[in-house]
Backbone bond lengths (Angstrom), bond angles and torsions (degrees), N, CA, C in turn:
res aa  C-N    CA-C-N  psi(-1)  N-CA   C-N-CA  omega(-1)  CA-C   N-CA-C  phi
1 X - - - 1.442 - - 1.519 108.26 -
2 X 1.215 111.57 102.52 1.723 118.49 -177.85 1.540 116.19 -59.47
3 X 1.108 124.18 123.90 1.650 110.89 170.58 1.790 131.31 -54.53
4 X 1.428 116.15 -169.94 0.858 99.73 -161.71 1.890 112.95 -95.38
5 X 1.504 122.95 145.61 1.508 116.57 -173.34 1.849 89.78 -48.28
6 X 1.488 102.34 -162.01 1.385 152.22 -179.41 1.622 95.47 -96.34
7 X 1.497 108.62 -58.32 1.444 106.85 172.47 1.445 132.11 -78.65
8 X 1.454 114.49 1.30 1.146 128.93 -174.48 2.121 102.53 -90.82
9 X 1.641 90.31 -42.74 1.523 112.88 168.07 1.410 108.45 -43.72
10 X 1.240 122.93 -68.63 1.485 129.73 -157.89 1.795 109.65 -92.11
11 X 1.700 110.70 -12.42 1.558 83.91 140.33 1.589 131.46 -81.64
12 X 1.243 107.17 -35.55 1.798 115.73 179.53 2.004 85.05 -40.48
13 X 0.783 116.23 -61.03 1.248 115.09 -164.10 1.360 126.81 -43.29
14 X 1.015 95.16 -59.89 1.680 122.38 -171.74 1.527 103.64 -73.72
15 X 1.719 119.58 -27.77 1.352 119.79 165.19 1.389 111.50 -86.22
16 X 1.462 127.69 -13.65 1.660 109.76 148.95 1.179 135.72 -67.20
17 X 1.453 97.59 -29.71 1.778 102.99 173.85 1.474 121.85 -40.44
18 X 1.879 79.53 -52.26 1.150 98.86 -144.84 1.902 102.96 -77.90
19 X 0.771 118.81 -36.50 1.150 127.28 168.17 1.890 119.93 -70.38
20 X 1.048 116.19 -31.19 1.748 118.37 170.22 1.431 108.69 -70.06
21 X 1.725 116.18 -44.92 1.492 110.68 -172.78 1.567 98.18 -101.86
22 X 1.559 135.15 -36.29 1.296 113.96 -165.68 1.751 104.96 -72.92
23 X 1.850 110.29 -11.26 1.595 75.38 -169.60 1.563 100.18 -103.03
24 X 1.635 136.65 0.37 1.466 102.82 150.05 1.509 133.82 -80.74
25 X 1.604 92.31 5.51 1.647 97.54 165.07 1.232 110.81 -67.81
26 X 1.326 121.68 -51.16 1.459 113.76 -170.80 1.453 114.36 -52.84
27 X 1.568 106.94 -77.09 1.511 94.00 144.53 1.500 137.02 24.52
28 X 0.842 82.64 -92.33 2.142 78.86 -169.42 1.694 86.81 -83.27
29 X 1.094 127.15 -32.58 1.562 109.09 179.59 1.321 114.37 -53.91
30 X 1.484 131.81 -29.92 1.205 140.49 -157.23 1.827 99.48 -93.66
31 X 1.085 94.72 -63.35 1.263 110.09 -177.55 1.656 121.33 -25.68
32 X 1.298 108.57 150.99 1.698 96.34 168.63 1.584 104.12 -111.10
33 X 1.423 90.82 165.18 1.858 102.41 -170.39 1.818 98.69 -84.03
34 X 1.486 125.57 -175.61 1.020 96.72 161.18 1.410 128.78 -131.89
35 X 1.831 91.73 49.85 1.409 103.50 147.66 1.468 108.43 -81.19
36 X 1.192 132.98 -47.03 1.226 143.85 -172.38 1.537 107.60 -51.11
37 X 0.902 139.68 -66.16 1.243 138.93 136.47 1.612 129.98 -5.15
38 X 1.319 105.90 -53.77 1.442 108.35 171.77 1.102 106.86 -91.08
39 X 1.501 125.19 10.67 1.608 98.49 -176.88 2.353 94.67 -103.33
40 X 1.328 97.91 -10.12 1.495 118.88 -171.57 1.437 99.97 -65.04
41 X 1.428 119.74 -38.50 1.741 134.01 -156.66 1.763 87.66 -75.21
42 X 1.555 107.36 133.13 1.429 116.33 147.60 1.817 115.09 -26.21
43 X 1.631 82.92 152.95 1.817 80.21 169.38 1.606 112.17 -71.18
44 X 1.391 123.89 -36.08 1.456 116.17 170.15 1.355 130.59 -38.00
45 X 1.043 106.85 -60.63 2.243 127.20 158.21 1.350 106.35 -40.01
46 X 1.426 117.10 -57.59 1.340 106.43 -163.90 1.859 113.03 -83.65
47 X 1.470 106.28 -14.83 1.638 107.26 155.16 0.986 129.60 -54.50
48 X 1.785 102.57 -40.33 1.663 109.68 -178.36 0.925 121.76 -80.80
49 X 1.351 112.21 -27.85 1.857 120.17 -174.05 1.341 103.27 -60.73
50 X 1.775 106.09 -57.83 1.722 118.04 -176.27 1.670 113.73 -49.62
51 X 1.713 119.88 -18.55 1.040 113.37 175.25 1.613 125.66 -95.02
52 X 1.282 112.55 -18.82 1.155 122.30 165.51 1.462 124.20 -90.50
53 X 1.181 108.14 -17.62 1.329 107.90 164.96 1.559 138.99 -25.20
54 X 1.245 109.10 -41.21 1.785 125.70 177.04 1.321 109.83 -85.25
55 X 1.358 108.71 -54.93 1.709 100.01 153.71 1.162 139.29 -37.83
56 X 1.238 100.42 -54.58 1.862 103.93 174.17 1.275 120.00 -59.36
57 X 1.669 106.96 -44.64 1.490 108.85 164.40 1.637 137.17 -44.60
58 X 1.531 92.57 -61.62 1.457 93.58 158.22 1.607 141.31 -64.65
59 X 1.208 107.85 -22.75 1.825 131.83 160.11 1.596 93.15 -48.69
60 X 1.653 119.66 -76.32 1.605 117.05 -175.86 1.590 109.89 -66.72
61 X 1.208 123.81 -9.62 1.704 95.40 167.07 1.686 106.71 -103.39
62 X 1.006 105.94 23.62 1.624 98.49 -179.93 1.724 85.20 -102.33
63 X 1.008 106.94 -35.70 1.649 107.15 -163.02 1.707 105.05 -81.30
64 X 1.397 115.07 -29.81 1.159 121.07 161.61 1.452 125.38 -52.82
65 X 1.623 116.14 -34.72 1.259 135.82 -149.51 1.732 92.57 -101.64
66 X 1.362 113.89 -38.98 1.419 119.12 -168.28 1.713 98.08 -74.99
67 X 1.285 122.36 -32.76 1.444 141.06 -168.24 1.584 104.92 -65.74
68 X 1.346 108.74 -42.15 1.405 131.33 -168.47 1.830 91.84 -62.71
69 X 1.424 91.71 -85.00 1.469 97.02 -177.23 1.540 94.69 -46.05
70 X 1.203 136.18 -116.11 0.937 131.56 -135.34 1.880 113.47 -16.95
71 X 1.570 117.17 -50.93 1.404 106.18 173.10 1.686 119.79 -54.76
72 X 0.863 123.18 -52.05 1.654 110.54 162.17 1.361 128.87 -33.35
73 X 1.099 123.42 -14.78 1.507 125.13 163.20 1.379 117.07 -75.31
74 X 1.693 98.89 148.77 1.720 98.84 -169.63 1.734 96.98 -75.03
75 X 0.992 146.98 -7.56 1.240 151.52 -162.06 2.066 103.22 -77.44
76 X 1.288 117.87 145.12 1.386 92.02 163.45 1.579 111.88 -61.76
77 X 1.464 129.61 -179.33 0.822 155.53 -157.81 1.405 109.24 -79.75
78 X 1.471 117.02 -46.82 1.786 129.83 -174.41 1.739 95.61 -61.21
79 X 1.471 105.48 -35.63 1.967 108.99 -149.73 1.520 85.33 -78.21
80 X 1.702 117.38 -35.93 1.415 130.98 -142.24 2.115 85.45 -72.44
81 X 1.473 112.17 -43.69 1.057 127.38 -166.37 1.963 96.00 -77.81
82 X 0.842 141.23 -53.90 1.269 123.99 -162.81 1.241 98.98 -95.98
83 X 1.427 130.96 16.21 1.590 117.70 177.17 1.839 82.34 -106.50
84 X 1.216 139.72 -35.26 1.245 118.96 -178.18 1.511 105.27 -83.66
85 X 1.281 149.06 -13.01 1.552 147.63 162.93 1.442 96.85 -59.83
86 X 1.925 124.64 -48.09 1.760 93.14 -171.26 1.332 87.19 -72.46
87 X 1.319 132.27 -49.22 1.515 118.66 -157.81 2.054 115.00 -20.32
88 X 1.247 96.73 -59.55 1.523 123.40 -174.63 0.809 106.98 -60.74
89 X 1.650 130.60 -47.72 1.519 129.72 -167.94 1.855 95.72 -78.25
90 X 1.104 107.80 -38.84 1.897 99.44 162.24 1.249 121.39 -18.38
91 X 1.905 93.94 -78.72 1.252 124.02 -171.22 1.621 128.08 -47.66
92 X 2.057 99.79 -28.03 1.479 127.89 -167.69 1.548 87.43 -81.22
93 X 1.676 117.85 -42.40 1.450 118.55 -163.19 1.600 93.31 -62.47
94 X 1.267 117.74 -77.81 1.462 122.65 -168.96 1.412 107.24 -27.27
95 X 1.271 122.03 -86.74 1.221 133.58 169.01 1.891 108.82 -9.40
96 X 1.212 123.56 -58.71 1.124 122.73 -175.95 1.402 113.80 -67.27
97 X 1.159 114.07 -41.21 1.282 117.03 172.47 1.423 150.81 -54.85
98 X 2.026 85.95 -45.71 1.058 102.68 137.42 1.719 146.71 -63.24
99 X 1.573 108.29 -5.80 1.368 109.90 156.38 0.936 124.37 -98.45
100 X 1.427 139.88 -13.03 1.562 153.26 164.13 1.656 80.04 -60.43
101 X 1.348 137.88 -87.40 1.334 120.87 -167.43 1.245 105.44 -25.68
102 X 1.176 120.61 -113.71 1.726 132.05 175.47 1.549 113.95 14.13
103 X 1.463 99.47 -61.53 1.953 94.86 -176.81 1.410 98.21 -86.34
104 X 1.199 140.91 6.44 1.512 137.48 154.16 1.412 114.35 -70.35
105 X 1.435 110.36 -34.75 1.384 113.43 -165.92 1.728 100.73 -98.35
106 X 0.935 116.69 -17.64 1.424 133.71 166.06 1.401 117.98 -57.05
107 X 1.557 86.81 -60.94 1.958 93.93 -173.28 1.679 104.46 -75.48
108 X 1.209 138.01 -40.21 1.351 149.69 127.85 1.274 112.91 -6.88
109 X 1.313 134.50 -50.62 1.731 123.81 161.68 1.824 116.13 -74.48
110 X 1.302 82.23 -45.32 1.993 75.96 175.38 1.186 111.27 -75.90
111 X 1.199 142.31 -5.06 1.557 142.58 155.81 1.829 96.22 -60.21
112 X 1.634 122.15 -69.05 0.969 114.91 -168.13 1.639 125.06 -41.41
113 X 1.448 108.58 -41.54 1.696 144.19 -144.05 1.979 74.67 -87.97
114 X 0.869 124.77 -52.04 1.807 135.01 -161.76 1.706 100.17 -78.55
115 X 1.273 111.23 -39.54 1.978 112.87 -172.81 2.177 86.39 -90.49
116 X 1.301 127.33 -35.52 1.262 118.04 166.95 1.757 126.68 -46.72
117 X 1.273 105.24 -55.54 1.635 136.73 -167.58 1.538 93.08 -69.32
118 X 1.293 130.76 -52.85 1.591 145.81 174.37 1.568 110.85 -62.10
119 X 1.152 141.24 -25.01 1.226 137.68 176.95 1.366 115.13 -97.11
């Protein structure tokens, strides 16, 4: 089995090139940007998009921001993530609880204000 020419060399070659750089050229040549994209969307879509837009943004940097911290912990990352979810779901408990008080103590005065008004 003879090896390979000089010319056998410089196609292998020239067909890596050509294939490593021409095919993410095509690629983004093909591709649409995503203005192009938004300019494709109905006017309805593109009302809604433009309105949620700041939201969404801020939704991904909160989640970015929570991501952050969480990697700074000596913990892996999964533990780092479900030790701050109970944290919150704590915080969600209290919070609730503390409003079940409140409309207890609420409904508890308008009971009083209602057995007052009746006598």
């Amino acid at each position: 089995m003879p090896g390979l020419s000089t010319k056998g060399w410089i196609k292998m070659v020239a067909s890596g090139v050509v294939l490593c750089v021409g095919g993410p050229a095509l690629v983004m040549w093909v591709q649409p940007t995503e203005e192009e994209l938004f300019k494709r969307y109905n006017p309805e879509l593109q009302k809604r998009s433009l309105e949620n837009r700041a939201k969404n943004q801020e939704e991904f940097d909160a989640f970015v921001n929570r991501l952050k911290d969480n990697a700074k912990s000596d913990k892996n990352i999964w533990g780092a993530i479900a030790e701050a979810q109970e944290k919150e779901r704590a915080v969600t408990r209290e919070a609730s609880e503390e409003t079940r008080r409140l409309l207890a103590a609420e409904m508890e005065k308008q009971k009083q204000e209602i057995r007052k008004s009746n006598a």
